[in-house]
KEKE-3310 file (N, C-alpha, C; in steps of 0.2 Angstrom, whole numbers, plus 5000, padded with zeros to 4 digits):
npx = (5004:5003:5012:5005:5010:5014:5032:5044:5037:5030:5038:5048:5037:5033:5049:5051:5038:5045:5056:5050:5039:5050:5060:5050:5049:5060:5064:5054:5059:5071:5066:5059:5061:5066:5067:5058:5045:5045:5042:5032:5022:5024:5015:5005:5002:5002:4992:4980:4980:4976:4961:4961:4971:4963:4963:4951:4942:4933:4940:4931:4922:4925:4925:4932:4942:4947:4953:4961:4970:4974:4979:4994:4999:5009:5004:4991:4996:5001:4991:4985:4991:4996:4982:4977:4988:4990:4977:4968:4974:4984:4990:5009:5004:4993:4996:5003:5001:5003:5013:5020:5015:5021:5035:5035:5032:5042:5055:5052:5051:5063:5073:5068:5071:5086:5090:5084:5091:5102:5100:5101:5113:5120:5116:5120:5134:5135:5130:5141:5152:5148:5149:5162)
npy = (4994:5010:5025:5040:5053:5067:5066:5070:5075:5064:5056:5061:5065:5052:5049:5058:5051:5038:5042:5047:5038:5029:5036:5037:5025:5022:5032:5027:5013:5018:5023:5014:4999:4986:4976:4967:4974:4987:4984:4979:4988:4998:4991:4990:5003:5005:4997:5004:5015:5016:5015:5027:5036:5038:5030:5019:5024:5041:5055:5065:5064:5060:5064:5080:5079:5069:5069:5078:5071:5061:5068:5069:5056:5052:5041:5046:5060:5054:5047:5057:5064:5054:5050:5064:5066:5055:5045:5058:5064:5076:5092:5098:5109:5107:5097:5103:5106:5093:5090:5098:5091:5079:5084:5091:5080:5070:5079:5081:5071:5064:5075:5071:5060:5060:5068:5058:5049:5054:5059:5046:5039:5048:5045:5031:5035:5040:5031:5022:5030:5030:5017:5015)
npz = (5000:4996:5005:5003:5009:5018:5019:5028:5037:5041:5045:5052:5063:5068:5072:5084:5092:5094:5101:5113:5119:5122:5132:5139:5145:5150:5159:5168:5172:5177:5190:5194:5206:5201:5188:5183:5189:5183:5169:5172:5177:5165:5156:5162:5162:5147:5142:5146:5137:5126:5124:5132:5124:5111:5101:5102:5106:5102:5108:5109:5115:5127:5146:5149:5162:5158:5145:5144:5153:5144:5134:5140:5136:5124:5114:5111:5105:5092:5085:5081:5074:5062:5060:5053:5042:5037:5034:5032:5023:5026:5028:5033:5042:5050:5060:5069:5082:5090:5084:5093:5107:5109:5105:5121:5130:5125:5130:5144:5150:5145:5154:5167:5166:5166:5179:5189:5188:5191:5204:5210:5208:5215:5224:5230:5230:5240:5250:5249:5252:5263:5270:5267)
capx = (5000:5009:5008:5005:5010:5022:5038:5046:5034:5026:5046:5050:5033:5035:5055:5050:5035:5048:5061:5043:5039:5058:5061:5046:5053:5068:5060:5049:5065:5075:5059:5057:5069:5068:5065:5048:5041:5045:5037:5022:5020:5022:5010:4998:5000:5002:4983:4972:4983:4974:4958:4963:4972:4958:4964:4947:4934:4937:4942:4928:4918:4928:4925:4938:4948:4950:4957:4967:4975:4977:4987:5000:5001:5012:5000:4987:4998:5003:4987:4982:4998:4994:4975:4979:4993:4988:4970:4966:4981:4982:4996:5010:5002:4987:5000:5011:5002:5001:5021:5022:5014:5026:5040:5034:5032:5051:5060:5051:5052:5070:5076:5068:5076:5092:5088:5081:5098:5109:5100:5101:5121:5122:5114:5125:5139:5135:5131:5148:5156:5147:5151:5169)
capy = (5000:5017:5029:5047:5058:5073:5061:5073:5077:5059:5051:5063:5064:5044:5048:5059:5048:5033:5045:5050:5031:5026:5040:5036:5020:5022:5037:5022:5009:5021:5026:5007:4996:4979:4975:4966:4978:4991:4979:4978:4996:5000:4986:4994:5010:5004:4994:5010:5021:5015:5020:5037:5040:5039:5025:5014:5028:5046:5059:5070:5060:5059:5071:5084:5077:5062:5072:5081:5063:5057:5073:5067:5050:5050:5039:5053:5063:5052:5046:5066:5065:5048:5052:5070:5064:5046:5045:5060:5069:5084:5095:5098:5113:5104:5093:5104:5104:5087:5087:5100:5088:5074:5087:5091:5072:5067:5083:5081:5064:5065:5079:5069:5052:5062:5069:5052:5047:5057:5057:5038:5040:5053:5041:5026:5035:5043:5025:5018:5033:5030:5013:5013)
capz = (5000:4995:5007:5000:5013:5018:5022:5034:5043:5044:5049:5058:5070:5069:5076:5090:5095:5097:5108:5119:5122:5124:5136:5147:5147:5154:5165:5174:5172:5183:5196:5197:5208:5197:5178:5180:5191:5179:5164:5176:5178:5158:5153:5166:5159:5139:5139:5144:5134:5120:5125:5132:5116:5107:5094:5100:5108:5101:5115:5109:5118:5134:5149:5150:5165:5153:5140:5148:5154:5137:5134:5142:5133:5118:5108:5108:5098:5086:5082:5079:5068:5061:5056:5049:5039:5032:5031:5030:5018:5028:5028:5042:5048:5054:5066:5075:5091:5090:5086:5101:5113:5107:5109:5127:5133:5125:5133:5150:5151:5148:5159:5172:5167:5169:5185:5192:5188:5194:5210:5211:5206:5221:5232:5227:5230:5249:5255:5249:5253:5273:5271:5265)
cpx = (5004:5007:5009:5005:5017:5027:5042:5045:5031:5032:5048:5044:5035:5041:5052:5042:5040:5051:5055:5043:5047:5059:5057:5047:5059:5067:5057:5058:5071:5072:5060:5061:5071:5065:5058:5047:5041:5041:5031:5017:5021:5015:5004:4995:4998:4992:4977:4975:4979:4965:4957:4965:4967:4955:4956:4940:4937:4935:4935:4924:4919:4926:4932:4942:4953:4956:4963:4974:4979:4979:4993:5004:5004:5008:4995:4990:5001:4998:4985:4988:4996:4986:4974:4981:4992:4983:4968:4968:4981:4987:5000:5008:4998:4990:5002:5009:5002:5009:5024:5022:5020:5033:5042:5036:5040:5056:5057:5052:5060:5076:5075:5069:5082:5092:5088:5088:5102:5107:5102:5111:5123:5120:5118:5131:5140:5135:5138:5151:5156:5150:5159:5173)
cpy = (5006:5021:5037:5050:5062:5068:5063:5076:5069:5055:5055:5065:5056:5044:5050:5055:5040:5037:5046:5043:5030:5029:5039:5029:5019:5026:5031:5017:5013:5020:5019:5001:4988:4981:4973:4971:4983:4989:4980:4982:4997:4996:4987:4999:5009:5000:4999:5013:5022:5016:5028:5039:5042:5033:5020:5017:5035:5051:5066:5069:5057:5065:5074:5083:5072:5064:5074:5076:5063:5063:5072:5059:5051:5047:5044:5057:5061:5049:5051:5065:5058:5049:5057:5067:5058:5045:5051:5066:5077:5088:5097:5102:5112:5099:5099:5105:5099:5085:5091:5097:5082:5076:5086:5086:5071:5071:5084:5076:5063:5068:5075:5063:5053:5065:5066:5049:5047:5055:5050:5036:5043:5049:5037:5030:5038:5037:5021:5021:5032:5022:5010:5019)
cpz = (5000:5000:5004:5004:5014:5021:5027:5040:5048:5048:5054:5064:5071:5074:5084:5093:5096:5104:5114:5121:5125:5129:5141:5149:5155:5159:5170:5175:5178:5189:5197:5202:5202:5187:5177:5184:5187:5172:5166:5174:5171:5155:5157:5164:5150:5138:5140:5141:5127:5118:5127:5126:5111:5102:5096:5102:5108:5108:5115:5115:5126:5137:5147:5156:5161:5147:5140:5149:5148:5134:5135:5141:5127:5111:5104:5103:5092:5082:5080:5073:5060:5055:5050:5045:5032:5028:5029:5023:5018:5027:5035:5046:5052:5060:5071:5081:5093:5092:5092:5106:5114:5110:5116:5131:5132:5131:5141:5152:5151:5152:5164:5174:5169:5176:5189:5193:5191:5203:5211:5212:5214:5227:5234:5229:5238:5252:5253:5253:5263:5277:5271:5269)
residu = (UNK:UNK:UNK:UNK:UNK:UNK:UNK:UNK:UNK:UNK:UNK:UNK:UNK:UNK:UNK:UNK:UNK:UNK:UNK:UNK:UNK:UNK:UNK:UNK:UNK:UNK:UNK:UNK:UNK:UNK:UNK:UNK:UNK:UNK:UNK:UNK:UNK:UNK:UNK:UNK:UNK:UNK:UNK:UNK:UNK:UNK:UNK:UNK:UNK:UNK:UNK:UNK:UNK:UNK:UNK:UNK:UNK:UNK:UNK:UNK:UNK:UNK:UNK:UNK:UNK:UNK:UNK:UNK:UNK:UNK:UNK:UNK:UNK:UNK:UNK:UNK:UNK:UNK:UNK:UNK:UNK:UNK:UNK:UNK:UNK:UNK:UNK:UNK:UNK:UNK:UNK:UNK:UNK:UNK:UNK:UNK:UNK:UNK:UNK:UNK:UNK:UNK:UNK:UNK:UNK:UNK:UNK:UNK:UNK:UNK:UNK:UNK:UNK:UNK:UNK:UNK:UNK:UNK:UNK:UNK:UNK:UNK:UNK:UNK:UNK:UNK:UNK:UNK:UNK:UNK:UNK:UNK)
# end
C-alpha cells in the first residue's frame, strides 16, 4: 500500500513519537527498583493508553479530565499525527500541536530520566562513601 504523505513530517513525527515512548521507558526503568516491576507498571500503563488516546473511543467524547490525561500519553499525539497525515492527507500545519505535545512528553520525560539518575548515582555514592 503506497503511502501518499508529507515524508518529513510523517518520519520525523513517527522519530519523536519513538524518543517520547523510549524515554518514558527508561524514566519508569530508573523510578522502578527491578526490571519486572517496571514491565508491570508500563504494561499497566500501555493497555488504557489505547483507550485514552483515542485510537478505540474518540476523545471527543471523553470528559475533559480524561482528555486532559490522554494529553499526556504520547499515543494521543501520534494518532492526531497519524490520522491527519495518512488517512486524511492533511498538511504539516494541521499537526504541530500534536508534534508539540510529542516534543513536550520526550523533553520532559527525559530531563527527568536524567535527573532520576543522577540522584540515584548521588545516592549510590553517599552510601559507599558512609560505608567505606
Amino acid at each position: 500500500m503506497p503511502l501518499h504523505i508529507e515524508g518529513f513530517t510523517f518520519w520525523g513525527a513517527s522519530l519523536l513519537f519513538l524518543l517520547a515512548v523510549g524515554f518514558l521507558g527508561i524514566l519508569v526503568s530508573i523510578a522502578i527498583p527491578t526490571q519486572l516491576q517496571a514491565t508491570e507498571i508500563l504494561m499497566v500503563v500501555a493497555t488504557p493508553s489505547f483507550i485514552l488516546s483515542g485510537f478505540t473511543w474518540p476523545l471527543s467524547q471523553m470528559p475533559a479530565w480524561v482528555v486532559a490525561f490522554a494529553k499526556c500519553i504520547p499515543l494521543t499525539h501520534y494518532l492526531q499525527i497519524f490520522r491527519t497525515l495518512v488517512i486524511e492527507h492533511g498538511k504539516a500545519e494541521m499537526v504541530t500541536s500534536s508534534i508539540w505535545g510529542l516534543t513536550i512528553i520526550a523533553v520532559v520525560t527525559f530531563v527527568l530520566s536524567v535527573i532520576l539518575l543522577q540522584w540515584k548515582i548521588n545516592k549510590t555514592k553517599k552510601l559507599k562513601a558512609v560505608e567505606g
